[in-house]
VOTOR-217465 format. One line per 3 residues: number of its first residue (from 1); for each residue x negated, y negated, z negated of N, C-alpha, C. Coordinates in pm, whole numbers. Atoms other than C-alpha are relative to their C-alpha. Layout:
NUM> X/Y/Z/X/Y/Z/X/Y/Z; ...;
This chain:
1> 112/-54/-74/479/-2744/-836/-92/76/-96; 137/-120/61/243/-2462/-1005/-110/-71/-18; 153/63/48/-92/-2552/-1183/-36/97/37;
4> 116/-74/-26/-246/-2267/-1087/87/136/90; -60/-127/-39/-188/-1935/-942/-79/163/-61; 110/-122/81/-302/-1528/-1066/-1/36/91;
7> 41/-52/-93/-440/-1302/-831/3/155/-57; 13/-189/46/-440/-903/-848/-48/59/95; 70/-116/-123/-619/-657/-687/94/142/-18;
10> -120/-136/-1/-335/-354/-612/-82/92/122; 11/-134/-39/-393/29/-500/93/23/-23; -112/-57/7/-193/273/-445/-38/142/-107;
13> -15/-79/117/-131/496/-745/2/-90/-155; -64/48/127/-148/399/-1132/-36/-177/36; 49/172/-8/-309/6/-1043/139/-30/47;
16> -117/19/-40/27/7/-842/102/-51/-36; -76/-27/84/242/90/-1076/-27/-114/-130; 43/83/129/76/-123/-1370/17/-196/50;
19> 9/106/-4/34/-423/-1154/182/-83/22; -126/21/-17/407/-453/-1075/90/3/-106; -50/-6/143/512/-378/-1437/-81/-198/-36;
22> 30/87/85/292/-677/-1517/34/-101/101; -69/86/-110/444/-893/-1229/145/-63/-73; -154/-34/17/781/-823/-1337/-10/-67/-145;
25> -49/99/122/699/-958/-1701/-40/-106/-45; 31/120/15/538/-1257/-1630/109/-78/101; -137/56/-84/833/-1330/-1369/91/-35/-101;
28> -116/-12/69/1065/-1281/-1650/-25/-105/-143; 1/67/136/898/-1391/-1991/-128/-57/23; 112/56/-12/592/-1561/-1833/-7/-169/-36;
31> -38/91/30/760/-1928/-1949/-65/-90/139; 130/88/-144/480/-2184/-1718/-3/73/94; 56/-63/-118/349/-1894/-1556/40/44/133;
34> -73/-44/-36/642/-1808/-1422/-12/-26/144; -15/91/-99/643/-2079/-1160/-136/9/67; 93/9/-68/264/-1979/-1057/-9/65/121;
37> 20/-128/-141/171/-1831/-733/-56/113/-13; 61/-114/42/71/-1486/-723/-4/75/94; 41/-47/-146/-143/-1294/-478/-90/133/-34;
40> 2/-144/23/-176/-947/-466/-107/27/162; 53/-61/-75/-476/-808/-278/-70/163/31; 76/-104/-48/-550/-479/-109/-97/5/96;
43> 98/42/-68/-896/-458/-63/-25/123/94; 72/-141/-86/-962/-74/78/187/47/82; -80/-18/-63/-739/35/342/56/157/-6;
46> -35/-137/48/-722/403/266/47/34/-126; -40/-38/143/-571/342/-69/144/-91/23; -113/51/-69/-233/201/127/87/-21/-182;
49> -133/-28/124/77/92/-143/126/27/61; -94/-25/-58/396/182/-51/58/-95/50; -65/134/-38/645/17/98/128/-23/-57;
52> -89/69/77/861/17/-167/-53/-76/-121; 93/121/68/614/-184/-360/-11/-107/62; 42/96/-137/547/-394/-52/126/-83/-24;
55> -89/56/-17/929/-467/-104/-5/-75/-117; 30/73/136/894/-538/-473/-35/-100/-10; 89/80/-18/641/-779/-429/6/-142/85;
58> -60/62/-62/825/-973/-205/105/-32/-69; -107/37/55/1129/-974/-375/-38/-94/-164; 50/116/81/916/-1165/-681/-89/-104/34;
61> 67/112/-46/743/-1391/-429/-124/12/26; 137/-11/53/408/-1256/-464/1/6/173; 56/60/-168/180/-1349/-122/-97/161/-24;
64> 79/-113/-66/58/-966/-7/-100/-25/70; 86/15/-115/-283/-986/175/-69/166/-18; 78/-142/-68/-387/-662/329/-160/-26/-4;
């Protein structure tokens, strides 16, 4: 069970791009962290992410809140 969980605030453009790079290497070489929960929020609605991020993000577990 996870001690904790990280949280991110994602846009669409470079935050996007950066936050999913840094997803991807705490999934991989995050050791503990690995196993934390991780929740990705988009706060402004006119700054949409794709939905091949949307898939990403899913496919490493991360909890999307619109």
């Amino acid at each position: 069970m996870p001690n904790g969980c990280i949280i991110y605030c994602i846009e669409k453009g470079r935050l996007e791009q950066l936050t999913l790079l840094s997803i991807a290497s705490i999934r991989k070489f995050g050791g503990g962290l690995n196993q934390f929960d991780i929740y990705c929020v988009q706060p402004r609605k006119e700054f949409p992410i794709s939905s091949k991020t949307k898939k990403s993000l899913s496919e490493f577990g991360v909890i999307f809140i619109e």
